[in-house]
ZAFIFI-13334 format. One record per residue (C-alpha): residue number from 1; x, y, z; residue in three letters. Coordinates in nm, 3 decimals. Layout:
# residues N
    k       c1       c2       c3    r
  NUM        X        Y        Z  ALA
...
***
This chain:
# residues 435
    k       c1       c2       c3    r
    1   23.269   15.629    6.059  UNK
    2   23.493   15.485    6.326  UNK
    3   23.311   15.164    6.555  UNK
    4   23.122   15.313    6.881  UNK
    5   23.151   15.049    7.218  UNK
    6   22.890   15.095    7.499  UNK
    7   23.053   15.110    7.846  UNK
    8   22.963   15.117    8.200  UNK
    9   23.067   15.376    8.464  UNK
   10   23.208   15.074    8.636  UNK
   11   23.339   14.929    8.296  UNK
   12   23.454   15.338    8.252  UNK
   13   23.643   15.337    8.599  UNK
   14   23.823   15.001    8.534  UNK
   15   23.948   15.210    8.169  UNK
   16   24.079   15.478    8.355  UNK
   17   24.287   15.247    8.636  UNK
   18   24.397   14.989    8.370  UNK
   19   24.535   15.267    8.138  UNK
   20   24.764   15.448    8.491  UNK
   21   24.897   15.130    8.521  UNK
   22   24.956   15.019    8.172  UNK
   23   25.149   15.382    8.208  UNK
   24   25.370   15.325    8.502  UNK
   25   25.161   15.611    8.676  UNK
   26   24.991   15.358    8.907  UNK
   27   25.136   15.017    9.052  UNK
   28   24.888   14.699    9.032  UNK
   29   24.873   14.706    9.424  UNK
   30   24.711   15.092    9.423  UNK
   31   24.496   14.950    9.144  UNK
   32   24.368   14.667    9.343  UNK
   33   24.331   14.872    9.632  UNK
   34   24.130   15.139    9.421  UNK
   35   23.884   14.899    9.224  UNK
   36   23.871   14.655    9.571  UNK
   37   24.043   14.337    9.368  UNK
   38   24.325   14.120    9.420  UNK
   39   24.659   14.205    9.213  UNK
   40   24.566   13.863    9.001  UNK
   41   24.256   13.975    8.856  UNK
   42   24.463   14.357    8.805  UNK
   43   24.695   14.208    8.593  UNK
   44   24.457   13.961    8.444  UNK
   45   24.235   14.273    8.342  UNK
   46   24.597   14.437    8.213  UNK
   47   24.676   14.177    8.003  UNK
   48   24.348   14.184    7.794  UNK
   49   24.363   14.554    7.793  UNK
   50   24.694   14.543    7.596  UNK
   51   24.588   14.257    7.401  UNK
   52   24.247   14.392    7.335  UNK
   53   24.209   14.758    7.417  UNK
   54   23.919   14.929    7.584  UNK
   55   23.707   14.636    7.400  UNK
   56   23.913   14.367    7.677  UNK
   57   23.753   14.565    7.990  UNK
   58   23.378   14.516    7.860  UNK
   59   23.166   14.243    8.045  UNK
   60   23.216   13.885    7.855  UNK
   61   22.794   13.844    7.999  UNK
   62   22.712   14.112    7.838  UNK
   63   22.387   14.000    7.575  UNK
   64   22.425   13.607    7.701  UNK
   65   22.162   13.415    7.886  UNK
   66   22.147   13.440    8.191  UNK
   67   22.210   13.099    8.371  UNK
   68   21.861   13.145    8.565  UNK
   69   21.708   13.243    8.285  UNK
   70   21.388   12.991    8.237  UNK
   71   21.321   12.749    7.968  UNK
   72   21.153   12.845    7.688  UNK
   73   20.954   12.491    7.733  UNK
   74   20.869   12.588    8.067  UNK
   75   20.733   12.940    7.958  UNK
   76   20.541   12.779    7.695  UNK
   77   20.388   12.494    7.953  UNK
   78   20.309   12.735    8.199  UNK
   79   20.168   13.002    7.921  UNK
   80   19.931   12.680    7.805  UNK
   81   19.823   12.542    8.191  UNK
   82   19.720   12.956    8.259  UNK
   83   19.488   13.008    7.909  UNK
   84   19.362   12.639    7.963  UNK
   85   19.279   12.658    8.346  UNK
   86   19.303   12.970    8.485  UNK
   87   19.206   13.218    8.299  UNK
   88   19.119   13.451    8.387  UNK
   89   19.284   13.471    8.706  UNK
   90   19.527   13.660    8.913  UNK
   91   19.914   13.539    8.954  UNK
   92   19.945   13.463    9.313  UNK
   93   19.612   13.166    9.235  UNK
   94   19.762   13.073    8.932  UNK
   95   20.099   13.043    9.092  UNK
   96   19.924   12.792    9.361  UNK
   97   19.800   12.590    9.147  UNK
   98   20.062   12.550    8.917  UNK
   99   20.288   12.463    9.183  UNK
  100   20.002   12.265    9.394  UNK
  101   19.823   12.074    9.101  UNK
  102   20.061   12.066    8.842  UNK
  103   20.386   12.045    9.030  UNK
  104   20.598   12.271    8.871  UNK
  105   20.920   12.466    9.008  UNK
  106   20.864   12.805    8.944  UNK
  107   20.799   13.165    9.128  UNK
  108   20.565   13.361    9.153  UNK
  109   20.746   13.670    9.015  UNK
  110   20.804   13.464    8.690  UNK
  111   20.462   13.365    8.679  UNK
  112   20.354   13.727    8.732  UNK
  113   20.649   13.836    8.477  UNK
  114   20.483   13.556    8.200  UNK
  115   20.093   13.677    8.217  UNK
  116   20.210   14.039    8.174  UNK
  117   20.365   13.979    7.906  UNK
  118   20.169   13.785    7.740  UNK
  119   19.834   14.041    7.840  UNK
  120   19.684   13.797    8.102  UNK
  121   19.765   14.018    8.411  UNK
  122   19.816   14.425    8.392  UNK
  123   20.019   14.624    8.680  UNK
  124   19.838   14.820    8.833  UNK
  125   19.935   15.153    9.040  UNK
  126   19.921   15.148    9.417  UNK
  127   19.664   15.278    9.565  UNK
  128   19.687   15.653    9.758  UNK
  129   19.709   15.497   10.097  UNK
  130   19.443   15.612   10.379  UNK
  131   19.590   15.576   10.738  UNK
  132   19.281   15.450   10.951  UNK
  133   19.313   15.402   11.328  UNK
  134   19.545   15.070   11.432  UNK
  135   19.283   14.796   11.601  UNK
  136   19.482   14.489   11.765  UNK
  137   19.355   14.158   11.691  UNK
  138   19.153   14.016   12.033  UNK
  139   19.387   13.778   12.202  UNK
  140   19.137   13.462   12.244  UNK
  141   18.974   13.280   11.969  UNK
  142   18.605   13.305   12.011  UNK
  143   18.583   13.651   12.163  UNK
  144   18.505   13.870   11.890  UNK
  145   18.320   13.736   11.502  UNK
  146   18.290   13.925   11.275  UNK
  147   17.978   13.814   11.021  UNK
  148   17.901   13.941   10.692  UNK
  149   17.710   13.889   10.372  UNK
  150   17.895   13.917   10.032  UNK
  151   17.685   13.947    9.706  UNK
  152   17.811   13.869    9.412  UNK
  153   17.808   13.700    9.080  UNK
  154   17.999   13.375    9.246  UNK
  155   17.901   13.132    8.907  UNK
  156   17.965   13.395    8.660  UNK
  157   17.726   13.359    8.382  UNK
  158   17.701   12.983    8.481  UNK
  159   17.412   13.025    8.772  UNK
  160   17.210   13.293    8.933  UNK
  161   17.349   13.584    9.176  UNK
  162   17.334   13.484    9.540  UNK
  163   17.504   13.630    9.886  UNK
  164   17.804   13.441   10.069  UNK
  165   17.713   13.372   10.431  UNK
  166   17.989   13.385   10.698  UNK
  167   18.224   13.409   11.043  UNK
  168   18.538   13.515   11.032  UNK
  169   18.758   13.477   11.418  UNK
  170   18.920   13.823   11.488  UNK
  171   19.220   13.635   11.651  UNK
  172   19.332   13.401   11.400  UNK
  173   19.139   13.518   11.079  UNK
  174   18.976   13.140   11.050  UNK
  175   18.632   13.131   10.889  UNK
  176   18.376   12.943   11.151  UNK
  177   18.104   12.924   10.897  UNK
  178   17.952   12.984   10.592  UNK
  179   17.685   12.902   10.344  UNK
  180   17.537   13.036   10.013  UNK
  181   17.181   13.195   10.025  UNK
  182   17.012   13.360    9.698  UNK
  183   17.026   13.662    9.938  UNK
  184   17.068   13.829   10.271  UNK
  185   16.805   13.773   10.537  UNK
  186   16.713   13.668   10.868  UNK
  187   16.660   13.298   10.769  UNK
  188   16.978   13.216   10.635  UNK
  189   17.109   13.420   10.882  UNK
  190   16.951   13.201   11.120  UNK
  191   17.099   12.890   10.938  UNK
  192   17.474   13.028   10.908  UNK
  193   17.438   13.054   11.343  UNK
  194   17.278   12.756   11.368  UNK
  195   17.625   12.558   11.175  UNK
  196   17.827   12.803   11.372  UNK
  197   17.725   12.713   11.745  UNK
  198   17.679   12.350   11.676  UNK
  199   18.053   12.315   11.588  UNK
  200   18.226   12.600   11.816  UNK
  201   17.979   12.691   12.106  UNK
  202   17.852   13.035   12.195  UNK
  203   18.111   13.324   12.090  UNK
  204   18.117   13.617   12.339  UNK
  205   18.058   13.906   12.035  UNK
  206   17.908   13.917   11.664  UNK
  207   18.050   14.222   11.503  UNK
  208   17.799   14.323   11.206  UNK
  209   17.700   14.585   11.000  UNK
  210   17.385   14.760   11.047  UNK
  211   17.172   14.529   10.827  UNK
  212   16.822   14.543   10.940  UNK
  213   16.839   14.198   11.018  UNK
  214   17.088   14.299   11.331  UNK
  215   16.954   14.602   11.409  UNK
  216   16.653   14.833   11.398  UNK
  217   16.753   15.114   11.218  UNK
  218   16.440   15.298   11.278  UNK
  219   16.477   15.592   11.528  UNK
  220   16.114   15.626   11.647  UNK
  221   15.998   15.320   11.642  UNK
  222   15.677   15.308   11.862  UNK
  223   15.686   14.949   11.901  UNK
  224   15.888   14.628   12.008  UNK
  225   16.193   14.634   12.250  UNK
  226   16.435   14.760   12.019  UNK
  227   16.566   14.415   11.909  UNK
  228   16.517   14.241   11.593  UNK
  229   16.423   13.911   11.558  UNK
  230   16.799   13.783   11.548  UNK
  231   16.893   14.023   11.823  UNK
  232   16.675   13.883   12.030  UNK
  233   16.788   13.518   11.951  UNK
  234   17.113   13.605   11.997  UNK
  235   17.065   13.777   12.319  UNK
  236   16.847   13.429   12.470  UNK
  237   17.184   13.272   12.393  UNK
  238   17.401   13.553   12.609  UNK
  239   17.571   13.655   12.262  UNK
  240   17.674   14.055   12.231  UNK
  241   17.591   14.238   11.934  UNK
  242   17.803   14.506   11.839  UNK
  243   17.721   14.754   11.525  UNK
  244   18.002   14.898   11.282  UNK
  245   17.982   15.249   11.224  UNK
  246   18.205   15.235   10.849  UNK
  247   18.298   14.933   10.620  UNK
  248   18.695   15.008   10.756  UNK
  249   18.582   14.921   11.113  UNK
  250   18.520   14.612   10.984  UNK
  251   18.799   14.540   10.777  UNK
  252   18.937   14.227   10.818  UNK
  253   18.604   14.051   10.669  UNK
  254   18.597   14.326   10.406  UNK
  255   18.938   14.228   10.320  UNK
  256   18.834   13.856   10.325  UNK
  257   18.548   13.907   10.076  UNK
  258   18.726   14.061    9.802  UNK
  259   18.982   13.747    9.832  UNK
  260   18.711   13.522    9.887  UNK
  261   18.522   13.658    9.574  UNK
  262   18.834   13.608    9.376  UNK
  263   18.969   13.238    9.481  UNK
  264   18.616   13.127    9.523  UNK
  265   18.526   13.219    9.180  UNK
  266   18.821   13.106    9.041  UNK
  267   18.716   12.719    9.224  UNK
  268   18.398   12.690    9.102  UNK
  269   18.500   12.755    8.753  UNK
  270   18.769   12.480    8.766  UNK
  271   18.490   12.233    8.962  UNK
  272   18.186   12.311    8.757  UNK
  273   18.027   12.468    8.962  UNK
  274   17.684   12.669    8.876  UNK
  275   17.424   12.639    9.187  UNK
  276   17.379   12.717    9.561  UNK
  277   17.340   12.358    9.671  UNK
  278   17.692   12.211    9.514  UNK
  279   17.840   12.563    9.614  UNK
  280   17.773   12.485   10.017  UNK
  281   17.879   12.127    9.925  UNK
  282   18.192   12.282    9.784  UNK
  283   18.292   12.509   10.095  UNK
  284   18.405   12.287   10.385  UNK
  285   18.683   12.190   10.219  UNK
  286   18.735   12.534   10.101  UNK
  287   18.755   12.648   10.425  UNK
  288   19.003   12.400   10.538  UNK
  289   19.251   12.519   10.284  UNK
  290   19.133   12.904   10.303  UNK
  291   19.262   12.912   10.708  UNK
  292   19.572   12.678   10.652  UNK
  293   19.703   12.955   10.389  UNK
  294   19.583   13.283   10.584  UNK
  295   19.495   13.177   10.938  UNK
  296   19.780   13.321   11.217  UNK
  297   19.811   13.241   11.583  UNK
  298   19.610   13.360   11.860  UNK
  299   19.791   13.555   12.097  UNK
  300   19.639   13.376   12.396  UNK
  301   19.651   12.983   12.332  UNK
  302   19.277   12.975   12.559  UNK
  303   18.920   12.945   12.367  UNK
  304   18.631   13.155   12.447  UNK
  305   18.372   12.983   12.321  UNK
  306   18.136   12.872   12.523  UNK
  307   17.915   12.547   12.492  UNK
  308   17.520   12.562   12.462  UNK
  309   17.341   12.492   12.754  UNK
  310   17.024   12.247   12.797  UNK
  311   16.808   12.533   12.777  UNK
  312   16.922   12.630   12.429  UNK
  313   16.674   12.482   12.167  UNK
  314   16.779   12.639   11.858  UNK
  315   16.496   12.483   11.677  UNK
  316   16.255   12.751   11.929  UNK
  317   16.511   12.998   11.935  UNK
  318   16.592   13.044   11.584  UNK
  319   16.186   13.158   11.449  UNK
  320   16.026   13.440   11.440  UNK
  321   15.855   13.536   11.769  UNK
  322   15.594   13.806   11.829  UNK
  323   15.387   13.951   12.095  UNK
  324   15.033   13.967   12.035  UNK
  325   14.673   14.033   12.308  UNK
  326   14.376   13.863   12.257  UNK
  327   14.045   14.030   12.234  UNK
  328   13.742   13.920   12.426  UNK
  329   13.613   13.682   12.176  UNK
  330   14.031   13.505   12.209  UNK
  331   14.107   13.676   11.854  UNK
  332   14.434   13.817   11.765  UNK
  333   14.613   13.892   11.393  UNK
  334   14.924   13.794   11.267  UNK
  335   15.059   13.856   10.910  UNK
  336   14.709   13.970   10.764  UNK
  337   14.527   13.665   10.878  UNK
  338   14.230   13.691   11.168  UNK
  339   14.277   13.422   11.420  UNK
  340   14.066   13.272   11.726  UNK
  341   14.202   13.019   11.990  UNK
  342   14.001   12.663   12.034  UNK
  343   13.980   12.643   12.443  UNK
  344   13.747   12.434   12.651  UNK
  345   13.813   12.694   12.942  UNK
  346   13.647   12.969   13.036  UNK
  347   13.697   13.255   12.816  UNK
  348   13.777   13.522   13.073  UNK
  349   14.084   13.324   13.130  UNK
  350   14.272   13.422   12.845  UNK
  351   14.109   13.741   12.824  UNK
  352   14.352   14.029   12.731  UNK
  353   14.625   13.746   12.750  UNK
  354   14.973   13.791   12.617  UNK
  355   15.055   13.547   12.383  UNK
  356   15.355   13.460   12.199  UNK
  357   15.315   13.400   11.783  UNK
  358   15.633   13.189   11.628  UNK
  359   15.634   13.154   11.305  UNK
  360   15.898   12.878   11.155  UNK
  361   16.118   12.893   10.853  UNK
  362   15.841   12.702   10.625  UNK
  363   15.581   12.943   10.740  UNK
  364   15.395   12.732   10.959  UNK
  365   15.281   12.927   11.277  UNK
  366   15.236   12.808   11.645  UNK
  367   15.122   13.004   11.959  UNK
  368   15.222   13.012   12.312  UNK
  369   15.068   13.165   12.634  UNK
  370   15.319   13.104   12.931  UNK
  371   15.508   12.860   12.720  UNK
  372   15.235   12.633   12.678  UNK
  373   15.125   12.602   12.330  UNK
  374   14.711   12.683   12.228  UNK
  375   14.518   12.562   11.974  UNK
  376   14.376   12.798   11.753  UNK
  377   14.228   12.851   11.391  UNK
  378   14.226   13.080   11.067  UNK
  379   13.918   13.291   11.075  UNK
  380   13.936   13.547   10.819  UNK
  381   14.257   13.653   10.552  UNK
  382   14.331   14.027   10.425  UNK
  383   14.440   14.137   10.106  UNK
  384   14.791   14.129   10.157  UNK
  385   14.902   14.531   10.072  UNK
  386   15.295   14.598    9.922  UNK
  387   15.552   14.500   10.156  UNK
  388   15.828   14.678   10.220  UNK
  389   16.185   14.493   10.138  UNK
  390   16.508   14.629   10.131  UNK
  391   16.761   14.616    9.872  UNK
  392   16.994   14.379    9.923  UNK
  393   16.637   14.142    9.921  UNK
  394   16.467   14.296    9.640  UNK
  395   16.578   14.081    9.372  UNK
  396   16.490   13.749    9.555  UNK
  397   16.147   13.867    9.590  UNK
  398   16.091   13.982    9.248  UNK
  399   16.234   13.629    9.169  UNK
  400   15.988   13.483    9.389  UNK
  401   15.686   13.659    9.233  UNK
  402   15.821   13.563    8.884  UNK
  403   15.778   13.145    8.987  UNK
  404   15.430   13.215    9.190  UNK
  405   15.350   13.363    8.831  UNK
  406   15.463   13.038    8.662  UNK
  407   15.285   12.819    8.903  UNK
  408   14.913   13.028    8.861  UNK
  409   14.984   13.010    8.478  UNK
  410   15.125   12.665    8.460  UNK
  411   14.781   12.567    8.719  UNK
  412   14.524   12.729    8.524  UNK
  413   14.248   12.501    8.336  UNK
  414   14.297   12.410    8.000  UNK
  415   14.107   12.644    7.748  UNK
  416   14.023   12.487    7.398  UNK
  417   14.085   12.764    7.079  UNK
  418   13.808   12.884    6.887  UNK
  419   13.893   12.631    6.593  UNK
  420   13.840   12.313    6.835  UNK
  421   13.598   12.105    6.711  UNK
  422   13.397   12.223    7.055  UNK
  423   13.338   12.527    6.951  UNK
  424   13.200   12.491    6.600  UNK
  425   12.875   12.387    6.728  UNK
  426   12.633   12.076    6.735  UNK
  427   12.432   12.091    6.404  UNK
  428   12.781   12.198    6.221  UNK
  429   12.958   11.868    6.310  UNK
  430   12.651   11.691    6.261  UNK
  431   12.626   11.763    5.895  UNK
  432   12.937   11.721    5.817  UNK
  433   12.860   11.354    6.007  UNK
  434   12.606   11.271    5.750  UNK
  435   12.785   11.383    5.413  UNK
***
């Protein structure tokens, strides 16, 4: 069986040319012309066809290395930095890193190219794209926030589940703030604005979801003023509150919380990092690096933030406040308990008085009647009936039942077994005494 030779079309084409001239049917300037070379590299390419035959015309690079072709050293290096570091992980981090940490010249296609083939990293198929309605950025940083909660299982199997706290600027994409909490709430809530304004001032607009702790979701509610306990901090402090009506209206933090619960995961794995505390130790540097790799420039150089004003105690603002009469005797009740106010004036004074109950992060409650604060005691404490919590809080208050368990168990007086010398009785250990 005669040899076979694999050609090219443009290896085929350069046959057919070569061959006309080699038969006087073509000059070498047509040629040249017709395969766009000089008459040098025609006759060159004659000469090995003659020489040669349709074996001269094939590609001398054809099944040799490529002269960008990487080391098999590096491959191996890199290969051994990904399974020992960052695994598992996605190219673009591992890329950083490599070239970051480890100093290493490589792309990120190769990188990419090296964990496929090796089964760290599968392709995956794009996505059927959805066209949703274009929304320019705002042009001043400090106009519009966008805030969010992201649970998720940020330690793995290292540390408990918890909720990631945070800001994110609608002009440049920078995250203002941010802090762990074991969920989402109105207290850490409360602590996430109280970082936020003490570095930046008073944005004009909070863009949220509608999380009962922004807004009152029920729609015939007898009762209250329609704001919820943040709302109504938020509006002491002239701050907008403006509800999303789908996750996509929202999307730039939606974006920023699937790449936040990627890198983030990815750093406290390489830091050791298994609990809240260390994780909100871990995240102003974090930050620093997140908005110098994704942050972009506002369109208008000007801030919008504005500074707090005297008047803003966020210690006052930032409890929770509610209205409450007294009764003839100066009674009221507040979470299940009975109380009366201590006064040396006449009672009639504060009789049918609107007072103001603030209760502070720890629990411990105060009351005010025309911002003067009263004195007052417990009377009388009701059986506390189910309360009502939400999902995304469930789990931290099952948690918190499970360790008021402990504590009752852990408290209760110590109870001697039935073979403890106590309970075998006086005339039993008294014989055994005299024998």
């Amino acid at each position: 069986m005669e040899d076979c030779i694999s050609m090219s079309i443009k290896e085929l084409n350069y046959l057919e040319i070569i061959s006309s001239v080699d038969k006087k049917s073509l000059t070498q300037t047509q040629a040249a012309e017709s395969l766009s070379l000089t008459n040098r590299q025609i006759r060159r390419l004659l000469k090995r066809y003659r020489i040669q035959g349709p074996i001269g015309l094939i590609s001398k690079k054809r099944g040799a290395t490529g002269n960008h072709r990487l080391k098999t050293s590096l491959k191996e290096l890199v290969l051994s930095l990904i399974n020992t570091h960052y695994h598992p992980t996605n190219p673009t981090f591992a890329f950083e890193k490599l070239t970051e940490v480890h100093k290493l010249k490589i792309s990120l296609s190769s990188v990419r190219k090296i964990m496929i083939d090796n089964d760290l990293w599968s392709e995956t198929k794009a996505k059927k794209i959805r066209i949703h309605q274009l929304r320019q950025r705002r042009p001043r940083e400090g106009e519009l926030q966008q805030i969010d909660g992201s649970p998720h299982a940020w330690f793995e199997d290292r540390g408990p589940k918890c909720s990631l706290l945070y800001c994110i600027d609608d002009a440049t994409g920078k995250i203002k703030a941010a802090l762990f909490a074991p969920s989402e709430g109105l207290w850490p809530y409360y602590r996430l604005m109280e970082q936020y304004l003490k570095i930046h001032g008073r944005p004009i607009a909070l863009y949220s979801d509608k999380h009962t702790t922004f807004r009152v979701n029920h729609k015939e509610a007898l009762t209250g003023n329609g704001l919820t306990q943040f709302g109504k901090a938020m509006k002491e402090l002239d701050i907008t509150m403006i509800f999303a009506h789908s996750p996509q209206a929202k999307g730039r933090i939606e974006r920023a919380n699937r790449t936040l619960q990627n890198r983030l995961v990815q750093e406290f794995r390489l830091h050791n990092i298994s609990d809240i505390d260390a994780a909100n130790a871990f995240l102003p540097n974090f930050i620093e690096d997140f908005n110098r790799r994704f942050a972009v420039t506002a369109n208008n150089p000007d801030n919008a933030h504005r500074p707090l004003l005297d008047s803003h105690d966020l210690t006052k603002l930032f409890t929770e406040k509610y209205e409450r009469t007294l009764s003839k005797n100066l009674i009221f009740q507040y979470n299940n308990t009975i109380y009366q106010i201590k006064t040396s004036k006449q009672k009639y004074t504060l009789n049918k008085a609107k007072i103001i109950v603030q209760q502070g992060p720890q629990g411990e409650v105060s009351v005010f009647y025309k911002n003067q604060p009263l004195e007052f005691t417990a009377v009388f404490q009701q059986e506390r009936q189910g309360a009502v919590v939400d999902s995304k809080n469930l789990n931290e208050c099952v948690n918190h039942l499970q360790e008021s368990i402990k504590i009752e168990e852990n408290n209760q007086p110590y109870r001697p077994s039935r073979k403890h010398p106590w309970k075998k009785g006086f005339k039993r250990s008294l014989s055994k005494a005299c024998t």
